[in-house]
N, CA, C and O atoms as a Tripos MOL2 file, in Angstrom:
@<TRIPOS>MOLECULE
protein
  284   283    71     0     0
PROTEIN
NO_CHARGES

@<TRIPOS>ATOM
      1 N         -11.1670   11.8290   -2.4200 N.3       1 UNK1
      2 CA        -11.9670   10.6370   -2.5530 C.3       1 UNK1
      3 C         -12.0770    9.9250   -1.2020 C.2       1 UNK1
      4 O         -13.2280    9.7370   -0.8080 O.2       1 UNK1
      5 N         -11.2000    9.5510   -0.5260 N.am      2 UNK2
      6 CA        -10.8790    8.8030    0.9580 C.3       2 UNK2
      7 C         -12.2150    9.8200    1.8230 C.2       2 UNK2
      8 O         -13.3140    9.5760    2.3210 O.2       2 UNK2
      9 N         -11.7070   10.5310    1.7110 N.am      3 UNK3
     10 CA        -12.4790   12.0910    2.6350 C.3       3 UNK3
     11 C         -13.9770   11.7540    2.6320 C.2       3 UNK3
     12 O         -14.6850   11.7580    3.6380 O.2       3 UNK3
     13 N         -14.5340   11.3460    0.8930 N.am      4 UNK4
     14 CA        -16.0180   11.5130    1.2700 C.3       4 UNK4
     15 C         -15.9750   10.2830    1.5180 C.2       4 UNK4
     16 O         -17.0270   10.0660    2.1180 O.2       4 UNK4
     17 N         -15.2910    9.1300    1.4110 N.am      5 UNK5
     18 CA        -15.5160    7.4410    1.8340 C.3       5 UNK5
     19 C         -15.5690    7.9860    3.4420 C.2       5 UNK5
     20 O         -16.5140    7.8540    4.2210 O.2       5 UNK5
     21 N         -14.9020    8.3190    3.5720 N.am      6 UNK6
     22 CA        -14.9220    8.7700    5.5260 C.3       6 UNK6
     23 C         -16.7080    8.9650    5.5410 C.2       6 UNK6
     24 O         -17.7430    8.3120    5.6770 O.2       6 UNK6
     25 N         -16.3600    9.9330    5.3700 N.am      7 UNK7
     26 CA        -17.9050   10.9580    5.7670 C.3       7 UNK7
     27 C         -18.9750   10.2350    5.1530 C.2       7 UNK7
     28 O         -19.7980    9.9350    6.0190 O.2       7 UNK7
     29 N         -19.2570    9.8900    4.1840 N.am      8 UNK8
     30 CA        -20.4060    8.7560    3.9930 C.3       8 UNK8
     31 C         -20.8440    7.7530    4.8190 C.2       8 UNK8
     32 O         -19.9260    7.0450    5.2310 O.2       8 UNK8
     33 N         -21.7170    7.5180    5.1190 N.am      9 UNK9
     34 CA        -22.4130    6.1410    5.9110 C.3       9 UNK9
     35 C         -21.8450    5.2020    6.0200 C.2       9 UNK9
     36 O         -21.9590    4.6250    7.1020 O.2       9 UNK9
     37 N         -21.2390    4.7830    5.2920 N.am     10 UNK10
     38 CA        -21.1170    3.4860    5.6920 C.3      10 UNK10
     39 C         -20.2060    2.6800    6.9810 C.2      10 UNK10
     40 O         -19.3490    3.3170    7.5940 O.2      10 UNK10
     41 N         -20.5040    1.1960    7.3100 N.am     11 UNK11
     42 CA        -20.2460    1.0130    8.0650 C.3      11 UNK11
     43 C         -18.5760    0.5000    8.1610 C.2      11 UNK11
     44 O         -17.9590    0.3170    7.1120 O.2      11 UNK11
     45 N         -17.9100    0.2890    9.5010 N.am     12 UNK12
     46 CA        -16.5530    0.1700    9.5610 C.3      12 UNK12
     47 C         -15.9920   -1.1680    8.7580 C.2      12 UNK12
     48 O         -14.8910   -1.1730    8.2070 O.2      12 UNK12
     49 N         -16.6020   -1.9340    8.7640 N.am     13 UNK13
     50 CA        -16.1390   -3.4980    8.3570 C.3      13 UNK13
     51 C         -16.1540   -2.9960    6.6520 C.2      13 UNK13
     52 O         -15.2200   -3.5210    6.0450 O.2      13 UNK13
     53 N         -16.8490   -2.2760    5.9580 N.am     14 UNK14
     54 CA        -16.8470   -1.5970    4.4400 C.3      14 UNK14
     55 C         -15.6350   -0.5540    4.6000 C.2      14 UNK14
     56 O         -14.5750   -0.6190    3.9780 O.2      14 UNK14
     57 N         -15.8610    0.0670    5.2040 N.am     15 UNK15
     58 CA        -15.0210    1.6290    5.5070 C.3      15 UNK15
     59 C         -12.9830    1.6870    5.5790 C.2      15 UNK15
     60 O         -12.1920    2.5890    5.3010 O.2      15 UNK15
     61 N         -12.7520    0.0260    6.1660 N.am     16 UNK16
     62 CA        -11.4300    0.1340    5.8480 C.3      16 UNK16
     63 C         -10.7520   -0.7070    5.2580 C.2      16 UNK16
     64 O          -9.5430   -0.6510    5.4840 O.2      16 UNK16
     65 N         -11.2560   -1.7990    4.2870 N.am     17 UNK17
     66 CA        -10.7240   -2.1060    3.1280 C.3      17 UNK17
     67 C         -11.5730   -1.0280    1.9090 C.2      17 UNK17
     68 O         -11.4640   -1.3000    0.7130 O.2      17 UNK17
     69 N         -12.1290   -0.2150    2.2200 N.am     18 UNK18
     70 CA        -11.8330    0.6010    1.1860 C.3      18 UNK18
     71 C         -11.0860    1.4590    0.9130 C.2      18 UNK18
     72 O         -10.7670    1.7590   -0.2370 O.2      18 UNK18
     73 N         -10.5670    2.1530    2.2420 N.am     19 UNK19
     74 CA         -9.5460    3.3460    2.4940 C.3      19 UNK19
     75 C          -8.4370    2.1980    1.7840 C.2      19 UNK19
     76 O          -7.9170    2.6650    0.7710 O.2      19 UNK19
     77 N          -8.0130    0.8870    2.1020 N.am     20 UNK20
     78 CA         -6.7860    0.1810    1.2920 C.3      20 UNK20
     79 C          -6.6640    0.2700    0.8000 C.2      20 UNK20
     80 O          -5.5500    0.6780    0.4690 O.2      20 UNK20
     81 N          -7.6870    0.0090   -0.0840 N.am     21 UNK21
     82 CA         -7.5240    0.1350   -1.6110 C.3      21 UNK21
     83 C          -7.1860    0.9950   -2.4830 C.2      21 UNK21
     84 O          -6.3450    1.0530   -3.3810 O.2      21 UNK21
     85 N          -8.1570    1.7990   -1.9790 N.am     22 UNK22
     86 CA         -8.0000    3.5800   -2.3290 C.3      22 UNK22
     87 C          -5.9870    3.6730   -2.0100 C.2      22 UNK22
     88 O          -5.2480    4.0970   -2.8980 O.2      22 UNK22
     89 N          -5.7090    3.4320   -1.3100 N.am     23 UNK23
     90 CA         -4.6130    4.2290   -0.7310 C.3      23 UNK23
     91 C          -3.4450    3.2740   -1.9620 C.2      23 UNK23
     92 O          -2.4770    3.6720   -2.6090 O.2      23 UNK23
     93 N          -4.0350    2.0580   -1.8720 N.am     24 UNK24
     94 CA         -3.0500    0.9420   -2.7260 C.3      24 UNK24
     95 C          -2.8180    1.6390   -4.2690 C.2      24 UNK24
     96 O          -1.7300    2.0030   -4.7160 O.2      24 UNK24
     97 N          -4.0840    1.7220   -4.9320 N.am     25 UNK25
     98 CA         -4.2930    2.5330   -5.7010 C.3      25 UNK25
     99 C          -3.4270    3.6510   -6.0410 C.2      25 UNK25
    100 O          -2.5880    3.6480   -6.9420 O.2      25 UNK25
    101 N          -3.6890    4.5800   -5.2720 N.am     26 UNK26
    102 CA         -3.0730    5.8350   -5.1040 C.3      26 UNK26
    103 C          -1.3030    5.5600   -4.9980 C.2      26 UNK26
    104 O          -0.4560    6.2520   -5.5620 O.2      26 UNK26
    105 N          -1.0830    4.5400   -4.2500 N.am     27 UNK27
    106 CA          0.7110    4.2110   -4.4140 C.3      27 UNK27
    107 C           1.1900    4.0420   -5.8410 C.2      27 UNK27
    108 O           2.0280    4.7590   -6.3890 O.2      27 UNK27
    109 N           0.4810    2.8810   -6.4420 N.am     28 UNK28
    110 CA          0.5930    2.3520   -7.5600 C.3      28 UNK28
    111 C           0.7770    3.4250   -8.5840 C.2      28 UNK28
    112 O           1.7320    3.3890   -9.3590 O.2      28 UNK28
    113 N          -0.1750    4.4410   -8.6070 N.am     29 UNK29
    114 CA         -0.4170    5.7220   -9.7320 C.3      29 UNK29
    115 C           0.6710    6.4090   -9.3100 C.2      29 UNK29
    116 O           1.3050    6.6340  -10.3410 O.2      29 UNK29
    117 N           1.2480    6.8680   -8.3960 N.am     30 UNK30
    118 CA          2.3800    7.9580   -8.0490 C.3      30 UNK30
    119 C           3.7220    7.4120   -8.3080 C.2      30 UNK30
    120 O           4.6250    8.1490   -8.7030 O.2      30 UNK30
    121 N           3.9370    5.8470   -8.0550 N.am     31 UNK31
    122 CA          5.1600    5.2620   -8.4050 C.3      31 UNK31
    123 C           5.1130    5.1280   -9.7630 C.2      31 UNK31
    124 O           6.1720    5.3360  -10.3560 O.2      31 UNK31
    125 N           4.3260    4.8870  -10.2860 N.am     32 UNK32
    126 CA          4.2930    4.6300  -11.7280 C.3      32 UNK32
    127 C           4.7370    6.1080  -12.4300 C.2      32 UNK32
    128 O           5.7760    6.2290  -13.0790 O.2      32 UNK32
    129 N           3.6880    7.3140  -12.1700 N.am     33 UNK33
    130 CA          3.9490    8.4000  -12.4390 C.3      33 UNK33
    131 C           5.2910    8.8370  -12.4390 C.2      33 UNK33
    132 O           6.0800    8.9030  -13.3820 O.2      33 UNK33
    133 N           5.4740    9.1990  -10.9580 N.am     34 UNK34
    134 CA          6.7930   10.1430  -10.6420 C.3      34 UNK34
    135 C           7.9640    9.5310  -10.9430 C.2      34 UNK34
    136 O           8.8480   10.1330  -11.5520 O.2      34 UNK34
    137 N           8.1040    8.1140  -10.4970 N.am     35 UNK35
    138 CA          9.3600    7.1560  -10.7340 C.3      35 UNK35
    139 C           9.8470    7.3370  -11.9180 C.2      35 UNK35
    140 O          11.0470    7.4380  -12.1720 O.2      35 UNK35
    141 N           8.5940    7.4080  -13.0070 N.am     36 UNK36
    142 CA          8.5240    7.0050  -14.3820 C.3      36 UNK36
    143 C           8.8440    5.4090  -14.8850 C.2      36 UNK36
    144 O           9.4780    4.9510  -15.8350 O.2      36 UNK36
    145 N           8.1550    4.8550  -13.8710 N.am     37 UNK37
    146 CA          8.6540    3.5640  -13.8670 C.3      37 UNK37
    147 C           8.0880    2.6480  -15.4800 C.2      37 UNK37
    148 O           8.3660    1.6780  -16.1840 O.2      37 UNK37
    149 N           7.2630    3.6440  -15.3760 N.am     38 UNK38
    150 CA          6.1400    2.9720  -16.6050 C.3      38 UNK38
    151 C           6.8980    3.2410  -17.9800 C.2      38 UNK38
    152 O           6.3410    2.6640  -18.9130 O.2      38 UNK38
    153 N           8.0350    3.9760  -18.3440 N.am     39 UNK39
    154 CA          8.7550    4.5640  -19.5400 C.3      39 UNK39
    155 C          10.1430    3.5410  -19.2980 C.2      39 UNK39
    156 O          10.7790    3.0860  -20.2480 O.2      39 UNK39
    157 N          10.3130    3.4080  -18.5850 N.am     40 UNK40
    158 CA         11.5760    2.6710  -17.8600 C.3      40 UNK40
    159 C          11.7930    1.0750  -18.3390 C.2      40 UNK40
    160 O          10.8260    0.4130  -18.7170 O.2      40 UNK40
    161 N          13.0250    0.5680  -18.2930 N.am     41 UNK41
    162 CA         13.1330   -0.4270  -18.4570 C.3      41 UNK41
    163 C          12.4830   -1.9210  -17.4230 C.2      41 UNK41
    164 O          12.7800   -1.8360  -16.2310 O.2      41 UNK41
    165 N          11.9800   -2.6990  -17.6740 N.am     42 UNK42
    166 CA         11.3760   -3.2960  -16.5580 C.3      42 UNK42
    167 C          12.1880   -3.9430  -15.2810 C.2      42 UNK42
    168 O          11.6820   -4.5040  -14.3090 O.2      42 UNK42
    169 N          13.7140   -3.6930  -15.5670 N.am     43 UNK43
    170 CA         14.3690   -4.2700  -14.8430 C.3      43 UNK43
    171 C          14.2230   -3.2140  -13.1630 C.2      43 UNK43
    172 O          14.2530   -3.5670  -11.9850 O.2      43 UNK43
    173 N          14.0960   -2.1060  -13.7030 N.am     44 UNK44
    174 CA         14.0900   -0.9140  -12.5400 C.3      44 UNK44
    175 C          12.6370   -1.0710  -12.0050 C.2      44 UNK44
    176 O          12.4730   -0.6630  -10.8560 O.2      44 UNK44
    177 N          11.4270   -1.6560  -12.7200 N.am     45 UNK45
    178 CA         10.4340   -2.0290  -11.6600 C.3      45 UNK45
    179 C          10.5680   -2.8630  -11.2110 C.2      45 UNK45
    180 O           9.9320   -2.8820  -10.1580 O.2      45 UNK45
    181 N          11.4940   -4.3680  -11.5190 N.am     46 UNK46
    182 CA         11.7370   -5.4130  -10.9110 C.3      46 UNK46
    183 C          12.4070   -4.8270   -9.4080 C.2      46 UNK46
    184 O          12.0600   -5.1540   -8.2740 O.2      46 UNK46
    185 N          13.3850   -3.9410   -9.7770 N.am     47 UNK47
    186 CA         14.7090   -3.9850   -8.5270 C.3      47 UNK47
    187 C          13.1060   -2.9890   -7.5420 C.2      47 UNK47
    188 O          12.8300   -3.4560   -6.4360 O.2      47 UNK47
    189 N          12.6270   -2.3020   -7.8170 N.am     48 UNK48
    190 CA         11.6190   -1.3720   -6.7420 C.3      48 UNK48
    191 C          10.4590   -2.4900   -6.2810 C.2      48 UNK48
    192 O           9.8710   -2.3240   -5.2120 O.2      48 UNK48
    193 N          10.2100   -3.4450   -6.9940 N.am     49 UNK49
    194 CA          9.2460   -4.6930   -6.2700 C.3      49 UNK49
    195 C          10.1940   -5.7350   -5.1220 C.2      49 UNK49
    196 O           9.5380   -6.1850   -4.1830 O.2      49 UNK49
    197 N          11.2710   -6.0060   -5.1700 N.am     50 UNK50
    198 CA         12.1280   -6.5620   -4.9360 C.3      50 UNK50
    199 C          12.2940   -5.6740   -3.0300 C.2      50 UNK50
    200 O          12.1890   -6.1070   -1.8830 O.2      50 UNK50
    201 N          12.5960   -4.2920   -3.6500 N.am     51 UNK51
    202 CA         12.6910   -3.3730   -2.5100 C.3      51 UNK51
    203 C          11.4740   -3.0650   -1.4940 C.2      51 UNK51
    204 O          11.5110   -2.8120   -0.2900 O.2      51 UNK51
    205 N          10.4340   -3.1660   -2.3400 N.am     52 UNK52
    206 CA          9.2160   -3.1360   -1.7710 C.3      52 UNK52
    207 C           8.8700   -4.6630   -0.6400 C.2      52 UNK52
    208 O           8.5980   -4.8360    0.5480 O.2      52 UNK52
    209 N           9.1050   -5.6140   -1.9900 N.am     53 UNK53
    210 CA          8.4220   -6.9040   -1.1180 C.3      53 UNK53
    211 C           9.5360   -6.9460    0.5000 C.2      53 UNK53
    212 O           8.9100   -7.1170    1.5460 O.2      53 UNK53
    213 N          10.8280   -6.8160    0.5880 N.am     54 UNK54
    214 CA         11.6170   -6.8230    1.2670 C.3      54 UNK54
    215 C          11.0060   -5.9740    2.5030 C.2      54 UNK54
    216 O          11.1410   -6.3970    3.6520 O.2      54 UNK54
    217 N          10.3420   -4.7870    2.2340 N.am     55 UNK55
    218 CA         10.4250   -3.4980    3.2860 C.3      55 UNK55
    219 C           9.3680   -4.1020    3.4040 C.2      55 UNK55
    220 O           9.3060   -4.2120    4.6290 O.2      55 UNK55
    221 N           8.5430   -4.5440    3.0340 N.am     56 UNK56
    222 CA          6.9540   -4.9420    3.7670 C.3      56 UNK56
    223 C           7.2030   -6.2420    4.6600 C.2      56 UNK56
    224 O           6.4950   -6.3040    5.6650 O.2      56 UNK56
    225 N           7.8800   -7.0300    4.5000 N.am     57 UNK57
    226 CA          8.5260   -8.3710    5.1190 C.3      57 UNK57
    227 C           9.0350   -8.0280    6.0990 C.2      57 UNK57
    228 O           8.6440   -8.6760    7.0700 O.2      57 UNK57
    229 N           9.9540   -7.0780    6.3750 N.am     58 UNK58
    230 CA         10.8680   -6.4380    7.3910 C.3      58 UNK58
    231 C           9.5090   -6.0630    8.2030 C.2      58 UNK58
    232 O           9.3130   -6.6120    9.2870 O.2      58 UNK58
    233 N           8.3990   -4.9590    7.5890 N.am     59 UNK59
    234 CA          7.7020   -4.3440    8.3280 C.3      59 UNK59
    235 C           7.0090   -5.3170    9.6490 C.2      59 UNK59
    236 O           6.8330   -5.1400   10.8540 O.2      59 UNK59
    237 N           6.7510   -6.3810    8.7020 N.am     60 UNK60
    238 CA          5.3470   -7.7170    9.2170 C.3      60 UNK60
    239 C           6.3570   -8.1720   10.3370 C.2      60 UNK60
    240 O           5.8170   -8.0370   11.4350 O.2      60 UNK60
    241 N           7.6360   -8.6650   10.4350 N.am     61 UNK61
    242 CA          8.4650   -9.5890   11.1380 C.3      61 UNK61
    243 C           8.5870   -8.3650   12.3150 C.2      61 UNK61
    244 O           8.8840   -8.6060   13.4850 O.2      61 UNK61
    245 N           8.3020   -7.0180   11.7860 N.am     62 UNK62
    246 CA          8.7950   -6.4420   13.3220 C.3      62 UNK62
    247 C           7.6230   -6.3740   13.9950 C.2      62 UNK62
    248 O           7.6710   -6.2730   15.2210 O.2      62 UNK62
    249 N           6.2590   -6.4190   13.2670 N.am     63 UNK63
    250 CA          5.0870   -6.4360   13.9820 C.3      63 UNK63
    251 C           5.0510   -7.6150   14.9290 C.2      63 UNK63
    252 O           4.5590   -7.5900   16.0580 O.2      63 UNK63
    253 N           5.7750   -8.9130   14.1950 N.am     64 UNK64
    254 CA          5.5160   -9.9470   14.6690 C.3      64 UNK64
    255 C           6.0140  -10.2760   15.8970 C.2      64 UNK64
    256 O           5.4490  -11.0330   16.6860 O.2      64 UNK64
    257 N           7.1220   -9.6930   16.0890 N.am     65 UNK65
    258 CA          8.2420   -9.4880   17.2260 C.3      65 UNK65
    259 C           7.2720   -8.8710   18.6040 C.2      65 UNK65
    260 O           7.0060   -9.3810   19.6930 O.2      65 UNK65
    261 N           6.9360   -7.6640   18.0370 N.am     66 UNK66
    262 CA          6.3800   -6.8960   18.9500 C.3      66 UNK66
    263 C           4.8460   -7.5350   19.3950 C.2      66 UNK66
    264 O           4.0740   -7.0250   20.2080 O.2      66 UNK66
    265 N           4.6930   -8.4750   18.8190 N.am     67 UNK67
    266 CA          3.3850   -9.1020   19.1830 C.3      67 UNK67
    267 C           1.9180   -8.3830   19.0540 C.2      67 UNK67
    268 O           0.8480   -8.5980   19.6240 O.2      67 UNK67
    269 N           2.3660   -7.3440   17.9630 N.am     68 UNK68
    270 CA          0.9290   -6.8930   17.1360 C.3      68 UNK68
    271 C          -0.4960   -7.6050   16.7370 C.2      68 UNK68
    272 O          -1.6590   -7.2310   16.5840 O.2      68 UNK68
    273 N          -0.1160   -8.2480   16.6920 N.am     69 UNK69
    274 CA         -1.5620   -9.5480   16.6650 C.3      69 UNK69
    275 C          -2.1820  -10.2050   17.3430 C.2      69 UNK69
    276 O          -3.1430  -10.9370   17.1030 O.2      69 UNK69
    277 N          -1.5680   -9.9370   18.3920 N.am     70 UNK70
    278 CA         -1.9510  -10.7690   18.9930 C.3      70 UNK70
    279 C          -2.8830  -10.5400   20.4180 C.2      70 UNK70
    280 O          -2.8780  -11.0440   21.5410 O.2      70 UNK70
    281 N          -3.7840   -9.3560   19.6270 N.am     71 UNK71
    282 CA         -5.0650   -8.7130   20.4520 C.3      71 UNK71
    283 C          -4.6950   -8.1740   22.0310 C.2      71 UNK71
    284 O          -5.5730   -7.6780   22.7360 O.2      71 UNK71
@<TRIPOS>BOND
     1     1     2 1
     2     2     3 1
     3     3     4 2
     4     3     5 am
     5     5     6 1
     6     6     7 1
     7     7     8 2
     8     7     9 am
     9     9    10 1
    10    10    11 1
    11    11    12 2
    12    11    13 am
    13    13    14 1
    14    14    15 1
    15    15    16 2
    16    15    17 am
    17    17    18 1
    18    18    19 1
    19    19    20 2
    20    19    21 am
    21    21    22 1
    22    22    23 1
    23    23    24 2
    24    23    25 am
    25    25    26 1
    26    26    27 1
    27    27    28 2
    28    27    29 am
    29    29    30 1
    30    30    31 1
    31    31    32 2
    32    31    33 am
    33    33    34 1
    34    34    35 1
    35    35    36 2
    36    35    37 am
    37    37    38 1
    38    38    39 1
    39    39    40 2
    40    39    41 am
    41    41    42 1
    42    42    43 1
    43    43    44 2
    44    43    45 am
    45    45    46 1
    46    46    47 1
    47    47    48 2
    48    47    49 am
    49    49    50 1
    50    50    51 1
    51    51    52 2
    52    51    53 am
    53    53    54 1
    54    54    55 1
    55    55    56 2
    56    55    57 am
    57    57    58 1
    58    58    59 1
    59    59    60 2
    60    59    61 am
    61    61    62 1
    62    62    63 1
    63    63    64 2
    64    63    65 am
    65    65    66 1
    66    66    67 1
    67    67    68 2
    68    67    69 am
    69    69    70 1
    70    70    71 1
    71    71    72 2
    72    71    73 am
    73    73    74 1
    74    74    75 1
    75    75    76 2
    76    75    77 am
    77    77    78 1
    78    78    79 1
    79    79    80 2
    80    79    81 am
    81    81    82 1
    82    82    83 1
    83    83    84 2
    84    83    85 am
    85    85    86 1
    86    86    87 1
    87    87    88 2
    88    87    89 am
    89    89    90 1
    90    90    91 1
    91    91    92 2
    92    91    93 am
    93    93    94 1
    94    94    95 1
    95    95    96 2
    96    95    97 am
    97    97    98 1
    98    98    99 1
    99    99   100 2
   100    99   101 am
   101   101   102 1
   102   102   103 1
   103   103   104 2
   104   103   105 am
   105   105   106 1
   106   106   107 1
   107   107   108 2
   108   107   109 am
   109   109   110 1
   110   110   111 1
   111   111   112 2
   112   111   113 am
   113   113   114 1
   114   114   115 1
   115   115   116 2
   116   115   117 am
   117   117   118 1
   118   118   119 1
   119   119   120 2
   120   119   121 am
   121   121   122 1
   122   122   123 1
   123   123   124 2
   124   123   125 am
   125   125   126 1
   126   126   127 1
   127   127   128 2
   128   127   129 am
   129   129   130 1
   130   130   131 1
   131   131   132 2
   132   131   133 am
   133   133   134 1
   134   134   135 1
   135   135   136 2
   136   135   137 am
   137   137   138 1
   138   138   139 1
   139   139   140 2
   140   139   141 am
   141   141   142 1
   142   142   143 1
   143   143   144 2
   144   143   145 am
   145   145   146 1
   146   146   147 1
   147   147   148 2
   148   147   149 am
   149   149   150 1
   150   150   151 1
   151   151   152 2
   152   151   153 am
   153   153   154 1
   154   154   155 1
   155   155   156 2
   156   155   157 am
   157   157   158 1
   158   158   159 1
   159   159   160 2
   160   159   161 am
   161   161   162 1
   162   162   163 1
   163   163   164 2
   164   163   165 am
   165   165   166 1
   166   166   167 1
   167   167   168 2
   168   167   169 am
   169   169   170 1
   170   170   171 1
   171   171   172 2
   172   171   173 am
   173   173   174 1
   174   174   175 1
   175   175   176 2
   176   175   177 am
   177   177   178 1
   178   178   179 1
   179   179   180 2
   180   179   181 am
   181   181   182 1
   182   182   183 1
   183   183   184 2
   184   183   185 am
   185   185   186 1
   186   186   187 1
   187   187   188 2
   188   187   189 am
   189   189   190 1
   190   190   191 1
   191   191   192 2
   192   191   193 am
   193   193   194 1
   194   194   195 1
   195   195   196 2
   196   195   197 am
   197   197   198 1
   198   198   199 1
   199   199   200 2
   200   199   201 am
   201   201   202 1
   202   202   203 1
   203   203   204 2
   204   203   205 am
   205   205   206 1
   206   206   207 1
   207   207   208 2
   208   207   209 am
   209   209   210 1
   210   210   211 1
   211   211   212 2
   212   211   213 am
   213   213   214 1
   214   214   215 1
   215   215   216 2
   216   215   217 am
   217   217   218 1
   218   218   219 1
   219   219   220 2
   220   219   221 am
   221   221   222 1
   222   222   223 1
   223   223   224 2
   224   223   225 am
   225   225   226 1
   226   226   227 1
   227   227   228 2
   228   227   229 am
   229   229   230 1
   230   230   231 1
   231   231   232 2
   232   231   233 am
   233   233   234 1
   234   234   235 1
   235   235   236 2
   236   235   237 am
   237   237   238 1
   238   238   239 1
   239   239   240 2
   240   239   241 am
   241   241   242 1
   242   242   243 1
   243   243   244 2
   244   243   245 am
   245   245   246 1
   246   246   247 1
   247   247   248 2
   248   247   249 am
   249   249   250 1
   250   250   251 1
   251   251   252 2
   252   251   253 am
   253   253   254 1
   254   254   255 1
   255   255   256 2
   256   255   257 am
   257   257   258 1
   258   258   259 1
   259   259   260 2
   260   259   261 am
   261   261   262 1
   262   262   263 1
   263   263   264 2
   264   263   265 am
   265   265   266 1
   266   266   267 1
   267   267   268 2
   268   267   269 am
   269   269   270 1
   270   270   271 1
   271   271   272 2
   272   271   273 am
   273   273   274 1
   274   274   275 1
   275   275   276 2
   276   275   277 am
   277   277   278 1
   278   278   279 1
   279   279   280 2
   280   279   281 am
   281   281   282 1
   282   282   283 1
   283   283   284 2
@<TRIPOS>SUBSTRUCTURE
     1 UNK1         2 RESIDUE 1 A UNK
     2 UNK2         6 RESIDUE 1 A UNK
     3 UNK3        10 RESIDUE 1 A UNK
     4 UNK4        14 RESIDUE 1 A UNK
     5 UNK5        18 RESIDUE 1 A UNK
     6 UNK6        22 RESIDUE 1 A UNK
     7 UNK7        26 RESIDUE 1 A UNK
     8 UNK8        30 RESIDUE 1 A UNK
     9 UNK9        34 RESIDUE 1 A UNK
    10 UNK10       38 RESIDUE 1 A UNK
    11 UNK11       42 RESIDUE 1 A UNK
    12 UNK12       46 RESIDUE 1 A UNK
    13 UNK13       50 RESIDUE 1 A UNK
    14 UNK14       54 RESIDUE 1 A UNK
    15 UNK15       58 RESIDUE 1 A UNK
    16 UNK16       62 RESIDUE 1 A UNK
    17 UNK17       66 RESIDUE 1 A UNK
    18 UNK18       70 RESIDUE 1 A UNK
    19 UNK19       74 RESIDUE 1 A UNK
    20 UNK20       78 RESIDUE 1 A UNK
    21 UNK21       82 RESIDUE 1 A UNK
    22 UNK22       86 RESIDUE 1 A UNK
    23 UNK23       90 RESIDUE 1 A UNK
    24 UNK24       94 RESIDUE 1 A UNK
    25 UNK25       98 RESIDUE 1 A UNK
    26 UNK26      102 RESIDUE 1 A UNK
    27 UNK27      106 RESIDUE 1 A UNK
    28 UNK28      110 RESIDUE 1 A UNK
    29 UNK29      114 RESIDUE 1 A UNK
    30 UNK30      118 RESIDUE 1 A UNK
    31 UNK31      122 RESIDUE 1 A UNK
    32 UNK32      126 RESIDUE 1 A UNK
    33 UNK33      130 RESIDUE 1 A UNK
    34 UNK34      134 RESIDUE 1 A UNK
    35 UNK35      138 RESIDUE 1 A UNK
    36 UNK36      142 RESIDUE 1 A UNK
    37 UNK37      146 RESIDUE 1 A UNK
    38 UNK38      150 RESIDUE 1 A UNK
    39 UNK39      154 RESIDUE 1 A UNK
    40 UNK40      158 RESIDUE 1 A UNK
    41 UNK41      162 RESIDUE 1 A UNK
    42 UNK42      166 RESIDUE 1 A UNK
    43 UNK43      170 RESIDUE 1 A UNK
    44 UNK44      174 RESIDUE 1 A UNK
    45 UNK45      178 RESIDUE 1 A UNK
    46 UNK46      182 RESIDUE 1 A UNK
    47 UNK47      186 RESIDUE 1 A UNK
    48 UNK48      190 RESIDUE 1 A UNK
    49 UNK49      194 RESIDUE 1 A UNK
    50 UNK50      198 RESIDUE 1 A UNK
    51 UNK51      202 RESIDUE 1 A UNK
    52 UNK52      206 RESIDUE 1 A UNK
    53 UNK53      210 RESIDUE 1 A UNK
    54 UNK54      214 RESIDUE 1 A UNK
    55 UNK55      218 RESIDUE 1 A UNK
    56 UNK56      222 RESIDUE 1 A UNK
    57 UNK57      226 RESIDUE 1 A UNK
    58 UNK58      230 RESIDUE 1 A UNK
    59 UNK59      234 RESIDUE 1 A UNK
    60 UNK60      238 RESIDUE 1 A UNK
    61 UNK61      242 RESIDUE 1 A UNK
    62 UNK62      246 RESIDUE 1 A UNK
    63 UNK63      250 RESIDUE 1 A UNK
    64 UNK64      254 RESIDUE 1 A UNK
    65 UNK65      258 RESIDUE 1 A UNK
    66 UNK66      262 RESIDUE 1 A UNK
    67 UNK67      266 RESIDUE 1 A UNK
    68 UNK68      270 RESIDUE 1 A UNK
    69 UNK69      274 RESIDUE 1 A UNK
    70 UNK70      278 RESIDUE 1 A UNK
    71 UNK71      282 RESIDUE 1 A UNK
């Protein structure tokens, strides 16, 4: 799916919040899937959101460090 979003026309400012999404998407379905998070008690998707929000926080603060944003 990403592949023909590539190769199709359209322009960049369309082209990569769609690959996000797509890709967000695609996380969501495989954790749910493989984890079996979805059969599971909700406490074990709590503790993997918990782990998640943490590792994305960590991620942003090291961008921030390194001065990623700042063009």
């Amino acid at each position: 799916m990403e592949v023909g979003i590539y190769y199709a026309e359209i322009s960049r400012a369309l082209l990569i919040p769609l690959l996000l999404i797509f890709a967000v998407i695609k996380f969501v379905l495989v954790v749910l899937w493989y984890m079996h998070l979805r059969f599971d008690s909700r406490t074990y998707a709590r503790f993997f959101m918990i782990g998640l929000a943490g590792a994305v926080t960590l991620f942003l603060v090291v961008l921030l460090t390194f001065r990623a944003f700042s063009g």
